[in-house]
C-alpha positions as CSV (number, residue, x, y, z in Angstrom):
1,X,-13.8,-18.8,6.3
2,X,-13.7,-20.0,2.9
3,X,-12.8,-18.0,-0.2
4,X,-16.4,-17.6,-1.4
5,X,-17.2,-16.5,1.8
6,X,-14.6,-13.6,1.7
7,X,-15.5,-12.5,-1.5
8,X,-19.3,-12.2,-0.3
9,X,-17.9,-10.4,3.1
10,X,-16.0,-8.2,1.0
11,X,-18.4,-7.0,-1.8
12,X,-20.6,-6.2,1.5
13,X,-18.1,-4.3,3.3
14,X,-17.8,-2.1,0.5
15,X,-21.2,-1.6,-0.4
16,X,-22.3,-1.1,2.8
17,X,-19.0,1.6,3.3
18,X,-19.3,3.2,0.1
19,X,-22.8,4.9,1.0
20,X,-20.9,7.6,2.8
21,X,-18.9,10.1,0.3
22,X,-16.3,11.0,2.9
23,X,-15.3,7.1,3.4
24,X,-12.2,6.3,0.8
25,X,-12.6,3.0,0.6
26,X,-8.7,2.7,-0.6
27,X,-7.2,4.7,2.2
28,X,-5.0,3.0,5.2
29,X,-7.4,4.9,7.8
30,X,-10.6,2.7,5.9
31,X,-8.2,-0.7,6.5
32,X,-7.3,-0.3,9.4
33,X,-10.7,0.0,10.9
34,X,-12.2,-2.8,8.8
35,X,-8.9,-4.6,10.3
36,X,-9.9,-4.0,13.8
37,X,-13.4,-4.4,13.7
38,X,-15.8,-6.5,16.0
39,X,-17.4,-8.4,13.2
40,X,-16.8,-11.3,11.5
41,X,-17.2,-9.9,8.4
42,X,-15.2,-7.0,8.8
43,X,-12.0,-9.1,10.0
44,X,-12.6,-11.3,7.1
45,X,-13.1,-8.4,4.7
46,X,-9.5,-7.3,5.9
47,X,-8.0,-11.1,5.3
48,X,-9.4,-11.1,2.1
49,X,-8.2,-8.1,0.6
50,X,-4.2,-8.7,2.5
51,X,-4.6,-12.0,0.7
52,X,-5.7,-10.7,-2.7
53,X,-3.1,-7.9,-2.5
54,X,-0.3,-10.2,-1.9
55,X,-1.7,-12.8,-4.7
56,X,-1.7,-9.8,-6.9
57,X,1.6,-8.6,-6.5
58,X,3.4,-12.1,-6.9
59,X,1.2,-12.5,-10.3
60,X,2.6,-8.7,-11.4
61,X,6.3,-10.0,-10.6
62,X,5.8,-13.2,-12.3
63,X,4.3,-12.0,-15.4
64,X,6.6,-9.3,-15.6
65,X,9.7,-10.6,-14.9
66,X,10.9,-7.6,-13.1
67,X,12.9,-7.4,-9.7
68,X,11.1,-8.9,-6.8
69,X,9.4,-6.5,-4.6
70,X,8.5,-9.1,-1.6
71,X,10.7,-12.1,-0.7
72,X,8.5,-14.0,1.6
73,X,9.7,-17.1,2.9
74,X,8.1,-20.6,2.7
75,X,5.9,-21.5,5.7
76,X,4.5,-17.7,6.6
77,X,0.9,-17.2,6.0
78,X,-1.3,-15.1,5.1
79,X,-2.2,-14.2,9.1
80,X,1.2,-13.3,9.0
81,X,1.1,-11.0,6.1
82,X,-1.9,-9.2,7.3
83,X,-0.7,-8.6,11.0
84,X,2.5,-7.0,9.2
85,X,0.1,-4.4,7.5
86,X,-2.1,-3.8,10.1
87,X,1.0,-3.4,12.4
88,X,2.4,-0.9,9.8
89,X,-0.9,1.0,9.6
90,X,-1.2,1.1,13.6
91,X,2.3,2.5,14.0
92,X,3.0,5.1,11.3
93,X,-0.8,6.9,11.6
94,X,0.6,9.9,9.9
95,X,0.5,7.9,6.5
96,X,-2.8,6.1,6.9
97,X,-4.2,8.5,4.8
98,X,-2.6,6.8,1.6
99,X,-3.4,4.1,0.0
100,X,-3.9,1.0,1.8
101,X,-1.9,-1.0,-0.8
102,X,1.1,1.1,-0.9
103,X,1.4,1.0,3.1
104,X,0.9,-2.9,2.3
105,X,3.6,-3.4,-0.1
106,X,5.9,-1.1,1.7
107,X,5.3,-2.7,5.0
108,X,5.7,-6.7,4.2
109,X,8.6,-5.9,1.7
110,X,10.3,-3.7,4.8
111,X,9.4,-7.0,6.7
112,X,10.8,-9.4,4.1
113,X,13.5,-7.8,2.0
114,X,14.8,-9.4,-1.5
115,X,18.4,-9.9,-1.2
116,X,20.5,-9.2,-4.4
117,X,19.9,-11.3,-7.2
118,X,16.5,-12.5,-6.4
C-alpha cells in the first residue's frame, strides 16, 4: 500500500472512530484493535501510524542530539516494528489503557536497546 494510500486509510480510521466520545483514539486498547482488524484499511491504518511513530522519534533524536531512545538495526522493517508493538500491547493488557505511543516506544526500545555510547 503506498504512502498516500496510508495517509487516506488513516485520516478515515479516525474520522470514522472519532464519532463515538468513549473511543480515545490515542489509547493502546484503540491500536490494538485497529491492529487486529479484518480490513484492509484498518491494518494499514495500524502500519501507517507504527511507521510514522518510529520516523518521528528518529527525527526528535536527530534534531536534538540527545541520547538515543531506539537502536534498531539495519535490515529490520517496519513489519517488524509494528508486530513488536502490537506484541507489547497483546501481552501487557493491563497498560493498554495508555497511550499507544508510550507502549510503542517502550516496547521496540525494550526490543532494541542502545548500548552505552550510542
Amino acid at each position: 500500500m503506498s504512502r498516500a494510500a496510508q495517509l487516506i486509510a488513516f485520516c478515515l480510521a479516525v474520522v470514522s472512530f472519532s464519532a463515538s466520545a468513549e473511543q480515545d483514539i490515542t489509547s493502546g486498547n484503540f491500536w490494538l484493535r485497529m491492529c487486529e482488524g479484518k480490513e484492509t484499511w484498518e491494518q494499514g491504518a495500524c502500519t501507517f501510524y507504527a511507521s510514522g511513530l518510529h520516523d518521528g522519534i528518529l527525527l526528535q533524536q536527530s534534531l536534538s542530539g540527545t541520547n538515543k531512545l531506539l537502536c534498531i538495526p539495519p535490515g529490520v522493517t517496519k513489519g517488524q516494528i509494528k508486530d513488536i508493538w502490537v506484541k507489547a500491547m497483546k501481552d501487557n493488557p493491563a497498560q493498554r489503557h495508555e497511550q499507544g505511543d508510550l507502549i510503542f516506544a517502550a516496547a521496540v526500545s525494550a526490543a532494541y536497546p542502545c548500548k552505552k555510547g550510542k
